[in-house]
C-alpha positions in Angstrom: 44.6 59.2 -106.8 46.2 62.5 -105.6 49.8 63.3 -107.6 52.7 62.0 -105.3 56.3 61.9 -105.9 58.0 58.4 -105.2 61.0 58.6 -102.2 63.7 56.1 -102.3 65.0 56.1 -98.7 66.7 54.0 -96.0 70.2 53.8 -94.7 73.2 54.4 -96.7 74.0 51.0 -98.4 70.6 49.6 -97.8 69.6 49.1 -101.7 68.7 52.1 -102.4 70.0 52.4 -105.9 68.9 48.8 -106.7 65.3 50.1 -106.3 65.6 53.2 -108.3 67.1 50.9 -111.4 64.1 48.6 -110.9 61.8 51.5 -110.9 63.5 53.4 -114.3 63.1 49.0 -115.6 59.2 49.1 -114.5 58.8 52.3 -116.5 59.0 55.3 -113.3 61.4 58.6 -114.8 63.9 59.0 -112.2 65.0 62.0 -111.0 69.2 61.8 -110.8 71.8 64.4 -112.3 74.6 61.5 -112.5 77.3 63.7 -110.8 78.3 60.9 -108.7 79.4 58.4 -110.8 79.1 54.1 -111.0 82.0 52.9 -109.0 83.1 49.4 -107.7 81.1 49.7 -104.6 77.3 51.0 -107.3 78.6 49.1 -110.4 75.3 50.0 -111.8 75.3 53.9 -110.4 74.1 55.8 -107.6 70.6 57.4 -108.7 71.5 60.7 -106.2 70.6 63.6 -107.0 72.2 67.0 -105.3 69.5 69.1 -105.1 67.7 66.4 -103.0 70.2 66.9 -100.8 69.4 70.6 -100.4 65.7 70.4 -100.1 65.0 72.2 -96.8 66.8 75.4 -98.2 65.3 75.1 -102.0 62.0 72.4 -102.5 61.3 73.9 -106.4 63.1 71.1 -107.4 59.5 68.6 -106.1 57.9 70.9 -108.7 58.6 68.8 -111.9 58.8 65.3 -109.8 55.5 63.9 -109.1 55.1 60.8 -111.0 58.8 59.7 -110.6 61.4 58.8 -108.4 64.2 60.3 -105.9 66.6 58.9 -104.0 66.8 60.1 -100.3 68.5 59.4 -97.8 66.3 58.9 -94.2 67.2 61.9 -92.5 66.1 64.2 -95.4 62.5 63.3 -95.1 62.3 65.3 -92.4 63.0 68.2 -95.1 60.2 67.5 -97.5 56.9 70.0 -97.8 54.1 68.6 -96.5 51.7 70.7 -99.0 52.0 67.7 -101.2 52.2 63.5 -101.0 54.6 61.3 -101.1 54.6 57.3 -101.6 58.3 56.0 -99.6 59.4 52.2 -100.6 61.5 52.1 -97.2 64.8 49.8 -98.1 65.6 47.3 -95.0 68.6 45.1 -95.1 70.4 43.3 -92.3 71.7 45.7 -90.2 75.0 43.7 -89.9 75.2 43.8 -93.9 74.7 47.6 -93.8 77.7 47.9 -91.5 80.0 45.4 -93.4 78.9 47.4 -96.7 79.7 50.5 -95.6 82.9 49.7 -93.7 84.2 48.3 -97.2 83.3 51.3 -99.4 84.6 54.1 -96.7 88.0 51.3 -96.8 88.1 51.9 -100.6 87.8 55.6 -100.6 90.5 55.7 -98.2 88.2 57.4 -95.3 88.3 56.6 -91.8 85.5 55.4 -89.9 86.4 57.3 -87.5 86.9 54.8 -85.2 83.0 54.0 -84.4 82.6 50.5 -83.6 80.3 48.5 -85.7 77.8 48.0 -81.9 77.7 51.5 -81.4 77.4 52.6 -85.4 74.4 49.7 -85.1 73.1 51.4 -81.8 73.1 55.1 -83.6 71.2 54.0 -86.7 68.7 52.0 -84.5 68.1 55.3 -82.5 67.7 57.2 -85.5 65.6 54.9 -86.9 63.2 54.6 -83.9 63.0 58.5 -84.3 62.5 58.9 -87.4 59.7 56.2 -87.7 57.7 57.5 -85.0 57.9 61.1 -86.9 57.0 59.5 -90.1 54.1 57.7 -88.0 51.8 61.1 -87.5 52.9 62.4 -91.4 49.6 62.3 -93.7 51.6 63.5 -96.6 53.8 60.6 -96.2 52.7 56.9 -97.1 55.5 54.2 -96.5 56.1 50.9 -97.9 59.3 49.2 -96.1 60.6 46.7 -98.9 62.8 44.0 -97.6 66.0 43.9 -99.4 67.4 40.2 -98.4 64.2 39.3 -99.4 64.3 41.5 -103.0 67.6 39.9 -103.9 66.5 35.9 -103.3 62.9 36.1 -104.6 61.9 39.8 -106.0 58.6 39.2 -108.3 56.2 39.3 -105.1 58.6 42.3 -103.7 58.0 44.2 -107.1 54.3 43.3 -107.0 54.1 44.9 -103.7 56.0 48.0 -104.7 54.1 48.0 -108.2 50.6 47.7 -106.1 51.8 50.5 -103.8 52.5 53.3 -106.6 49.4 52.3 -108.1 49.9 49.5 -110.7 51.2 50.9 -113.4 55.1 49.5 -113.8 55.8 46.8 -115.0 56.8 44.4 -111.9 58.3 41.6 -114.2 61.0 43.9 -115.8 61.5 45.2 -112.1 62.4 41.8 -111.0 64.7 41.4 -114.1 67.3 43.9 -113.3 67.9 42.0 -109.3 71.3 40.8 -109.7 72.3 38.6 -106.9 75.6 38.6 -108.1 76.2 42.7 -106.8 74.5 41.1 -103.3 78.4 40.8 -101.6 77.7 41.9 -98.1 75.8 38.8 -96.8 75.3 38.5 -93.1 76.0 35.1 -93.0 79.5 36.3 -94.3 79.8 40.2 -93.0 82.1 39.2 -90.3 84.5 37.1 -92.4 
């Protein structure tokens, strides 16, 4: 198996920093400089780390990361060097969850929205989306595994199989499974609107 580095992506408030906690509990090094610190909205922490954000003007950072994990956000992938291989677990939550999520952490940082409704904020990330997975689509140094996050949060032993089975089988998927805490799950569809 060539050396890849493991890319936690999706949109903002998607899961993302659940899956890099259950990677760090299956036994994955994580790549995060803890700059932006556990709040109400990540009780358990954020997992970014800044020169991730940067990678299109300085990549040396991918030097000492193959065989753990980053947090990105989608629209950096497009930034990555394709002289090497990465495995992506893709996180996909309801979009209307995403919004509510979102909406509620921007309220309690006392930023504005600026006034997007939550239909045409849906419509934009769909669009992005779209474009970004047909891009990924013709990447060979890109291998994607989307992980379902409603799923992850009601049943996630099979979920952390999966994942496990994708970055070859060596975590360990039961003490993935064992840091899921429904309880942080607050943004429910069935309750986004309320």
């Amino acid at each position: 198996m060539e050396p890849f580095v493991t890319i936690v992506s999706g949109l903002p408030r998607s899961g993302t920093s659940m899956m890099m906690r259950m990677l760090e509990a299956g036994g994955m090094p994580v790549v995060t400089d803890a700059v932006r610190e556990a709040d109400v909205d990540n009780p358990r922490g954020y997992y970014e780390f800044e020169p991730a954000k940067k990678t299109r003007d300085d990549p040396s950072w991918l030097d000492s990361a193959h065989g753990k994990a980053v947090k990105m956000v989608y629209q950096l992938l497009y930034d990555l060097p394709a002289d090497r291989h990465y495995r992506v677990l893709f996180m996909r939550r309801e979009m209307d969850e995403v919004l509510a999520s979102q909406r509620k952490m921007l309220s309690r940082l006392g930023r504005d929205d600026g006034g997007i409704s939550d239909d045409k904020m849906s419509a934009l990330f769909r669009s992005q989306l779209a474009k970004f997975e047909a891009w990924a689509a013709s990447q060979s140094h890109l291998a994607i595994l989307d992980v379902d996050y409603n799923r992850m949060v009601s049943d996630p032993l099979p979920l952390a199989e999966s994942v496990n089975a994708f970055l070859g089988g060596v975590l360990d998927a039961k003490a993935m499974a064992g840091v899921v805490e429904p309880d942080l799950y607050r943004n429910r569809a069935d309750r986004a609107n309320r």
